[in-house]
N, C-alpha and C positions, 0 to 999 in steps of 0.2 A: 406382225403385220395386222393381225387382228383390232389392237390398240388403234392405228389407222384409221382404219373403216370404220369403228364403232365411231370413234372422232368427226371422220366425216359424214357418217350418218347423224350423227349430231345435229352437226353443223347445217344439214339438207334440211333437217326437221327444224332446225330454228328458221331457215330462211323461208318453207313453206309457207310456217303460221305468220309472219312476218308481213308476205306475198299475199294470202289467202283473210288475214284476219285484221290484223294494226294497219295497213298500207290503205285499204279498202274504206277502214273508219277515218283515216286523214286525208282523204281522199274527199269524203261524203262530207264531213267534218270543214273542209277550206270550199268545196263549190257552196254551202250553203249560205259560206260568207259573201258570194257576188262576186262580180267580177273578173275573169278567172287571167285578163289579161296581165294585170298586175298584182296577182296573189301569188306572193312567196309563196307561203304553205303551200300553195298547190302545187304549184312547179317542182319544191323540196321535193312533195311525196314521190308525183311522179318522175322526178329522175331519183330517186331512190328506190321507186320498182323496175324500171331499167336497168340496174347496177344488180339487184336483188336476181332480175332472171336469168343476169348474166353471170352471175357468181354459182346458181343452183346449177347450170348448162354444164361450167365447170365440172363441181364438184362431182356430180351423176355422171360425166366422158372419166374424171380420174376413179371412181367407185367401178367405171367397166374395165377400165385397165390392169387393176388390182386382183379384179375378181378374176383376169386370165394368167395369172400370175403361176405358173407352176414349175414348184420346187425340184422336177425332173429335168427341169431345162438347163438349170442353173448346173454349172461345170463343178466337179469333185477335187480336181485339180487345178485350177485355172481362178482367178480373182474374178467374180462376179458377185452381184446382189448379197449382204450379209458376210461377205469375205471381212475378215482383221484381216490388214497387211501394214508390217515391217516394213518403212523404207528406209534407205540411207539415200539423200540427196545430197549430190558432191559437188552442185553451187554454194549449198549452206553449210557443207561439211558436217550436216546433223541426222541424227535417226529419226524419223515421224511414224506413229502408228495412227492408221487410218481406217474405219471401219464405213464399210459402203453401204449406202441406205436410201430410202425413199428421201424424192425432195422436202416430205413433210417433217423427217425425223430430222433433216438435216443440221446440225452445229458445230460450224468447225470449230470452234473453241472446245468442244469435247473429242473434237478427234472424228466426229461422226462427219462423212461427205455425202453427198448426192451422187448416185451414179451417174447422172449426166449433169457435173459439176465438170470443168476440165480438168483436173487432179485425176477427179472419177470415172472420167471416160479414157482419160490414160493409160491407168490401171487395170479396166476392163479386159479379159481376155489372158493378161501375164502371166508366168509363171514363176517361180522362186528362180534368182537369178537373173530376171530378163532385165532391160533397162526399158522403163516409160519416159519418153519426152514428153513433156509437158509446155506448151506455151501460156504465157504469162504476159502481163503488159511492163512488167520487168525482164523480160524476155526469158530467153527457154530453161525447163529445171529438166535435169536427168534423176530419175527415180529408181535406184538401185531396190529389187524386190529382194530380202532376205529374208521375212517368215511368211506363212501365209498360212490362215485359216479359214476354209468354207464356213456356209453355211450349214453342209453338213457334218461337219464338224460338233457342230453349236449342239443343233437338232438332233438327238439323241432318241431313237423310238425305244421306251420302256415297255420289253416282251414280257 
């Protein structure tokens, strides 16, 4: 989760200087060119720092959310945040491993889901054995749980 944050700290500091420094010079940069009714450049800029304050609004709501994130909430038993889970679905008649993760980390092609993905909010809560229904726009999947590993699992405190 660390990876994350630093990511979107990143990502905050590149939008500020952005906001704060480049936006401000294309800005000063197209009114000095006159006429501001029919100036691309300016209009660019400015709905470019529109998008720009709406992208930092974002990122700074997802950086609060992260930072309340604690790993005592998350179930020991149960499939939540950072769970591997084993499924058999018996519309495909196939086994799928699934590991639950922020929307950032998300790629199903690795296996990695979004907990509030529908697959991901399926699985939330189950326990080995339970069956997750899943709706689909191919309509519904039954998700047989056969292994499952927390988070705590993963997370190993070396005493």
């Amino acid at each position: 989760m660390e990876d994350i944050k630093k990511a979107i700290e990143e990502q905050i500091k590149a939008l500020e200087y952005e906001l704060t420094t480049e936006l401000p010079a294309e800005i000063k940069k197209a009114v000095a060119l006159g006429d501001l009714s029919e100036n691309a450049e300016y209009h660019m800029a400015k709905q470019r720092q529109v998008f720009v304050n709406a992208r930092l609004g974002q990122l700074k709501k997802r950086m609060g959310e992260l930072a309340m994130v604690n790993l005592e909430n998350i179930p020991r038993d149960k499939v939540g945040f950072g769970s591997t889970v084993v499924v058999f679905d018996s519309t495909k008649n196939e086994e799928f491993s699934y590991k639950l993760v922020t929307s950032e980390e998300s790629d199903v092609t690795k296996g990695l889901i979004s907990t509030t993905s529908p697959i991901g909010r399926a699985l939330l809560g189950k326990e080995v054995s339970d069956i997750a229904t899943v709706v689909t726009p191919n309509g519904k999947r039954e998700l047989e749980i056969l292994k499952l590993s927390t988070i705590h699992d993963t997370i190993k405190v070396v005493e």
